[in-house]
N, C-alpha and C positions, 0 to 999 in steps of 0.2 A: 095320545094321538090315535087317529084313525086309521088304520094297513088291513088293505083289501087285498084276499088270495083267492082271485075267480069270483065265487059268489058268496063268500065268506068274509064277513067284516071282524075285526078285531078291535076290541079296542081296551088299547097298553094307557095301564094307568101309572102313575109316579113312581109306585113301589112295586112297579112290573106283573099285576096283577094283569090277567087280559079277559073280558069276556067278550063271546061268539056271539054274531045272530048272521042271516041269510038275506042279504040287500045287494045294492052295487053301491059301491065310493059315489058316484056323480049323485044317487039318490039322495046320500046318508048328508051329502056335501050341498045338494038346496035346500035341504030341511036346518039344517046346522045354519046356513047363511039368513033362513028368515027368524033366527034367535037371536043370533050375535054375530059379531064382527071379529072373534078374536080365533079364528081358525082361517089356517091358507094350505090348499092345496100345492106341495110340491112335488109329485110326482103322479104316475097312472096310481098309484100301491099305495102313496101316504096323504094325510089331512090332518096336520097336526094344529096343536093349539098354541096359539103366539105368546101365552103369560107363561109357557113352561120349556124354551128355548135356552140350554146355556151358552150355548156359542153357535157361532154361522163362519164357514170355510165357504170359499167359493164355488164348492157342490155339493156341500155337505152342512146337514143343519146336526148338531148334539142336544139330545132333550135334557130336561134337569134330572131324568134316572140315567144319565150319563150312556143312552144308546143313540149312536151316529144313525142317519139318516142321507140318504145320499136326493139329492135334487135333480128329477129328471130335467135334460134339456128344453125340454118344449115351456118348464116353467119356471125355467132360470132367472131371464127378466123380470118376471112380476115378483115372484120369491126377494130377489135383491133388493128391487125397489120398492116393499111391501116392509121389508124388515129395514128399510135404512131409513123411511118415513118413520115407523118406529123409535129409532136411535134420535133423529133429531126432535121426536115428540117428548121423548127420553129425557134428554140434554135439556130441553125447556123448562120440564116440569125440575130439575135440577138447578137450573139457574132460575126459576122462579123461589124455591124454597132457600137459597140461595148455600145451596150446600154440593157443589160440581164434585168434589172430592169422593161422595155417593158411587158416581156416577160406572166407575171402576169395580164396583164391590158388591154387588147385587143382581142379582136375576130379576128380567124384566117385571115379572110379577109381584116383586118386594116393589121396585120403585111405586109402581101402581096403588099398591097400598101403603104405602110409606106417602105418595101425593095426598090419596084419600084424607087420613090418617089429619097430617099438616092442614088442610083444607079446613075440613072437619073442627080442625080448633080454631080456625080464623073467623070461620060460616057455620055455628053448629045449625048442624039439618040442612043446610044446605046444599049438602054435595051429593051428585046423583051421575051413575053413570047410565 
């Protein structure tokens, strides 16, 4: 994830490495958006990436290096409704491989490649995200 302190960006990787550089979040956050889709801004201070979410509380998102994150209010709704499109994108691709029982025991970014993965053997070369 992305944690912005003033005009200092950070960014915290899985195994809690962090490197600096000198931008603003909203900058590092249109750049980011014309690459991919899998980052959401939930507060002034964070931008984190949606394949490395362990869990979501209702202000609070946990990344897979097991550091909480608190969700500012002004981006509660879209935060919620960002990640529960997600879950039902989740649950699809679970009941398409027809294995729901997954669906309990993995981190979004395992299903994702675990979809791949399955695809990948029905369509080789086919699969492109």
């Amino acid at each position: 994830y992305f944690e912005s302190q003033h005009r200092v960006v950070n960014i915290v990787m899985n195994n809690n490495t962090v490197s600096r550089f000198y931008d603003k979040l909203d900058m590092v956050e249109q750049q980011i958006d014309r690459i991919c889709d899998f980052f959401l801004r939930i507060s002034k201070s964070y931008l984190i990436n949606l394949m490395c979410i362990r869990s979501v509380r209702s202000t609070s998102i946990t990344m897979s290096n097991d550091i909480e994150l608190n969700i500012g209010r002004k981006y509660l709704d879209h935060a919620h409704q960002t990640i529960k499109n997600i879950g039902r994108f989740i649950q699809k691709i679970c009941r398409f491989v027809q294995q729901p029982h997954l669906f309990d025991r993995m981190l979004y970014s395992d299903y994702i490649k675990y979809f791949i993965e399955e695809m990948d053997m029905k369509c080789p070369g086919q699969v492109k995200l």
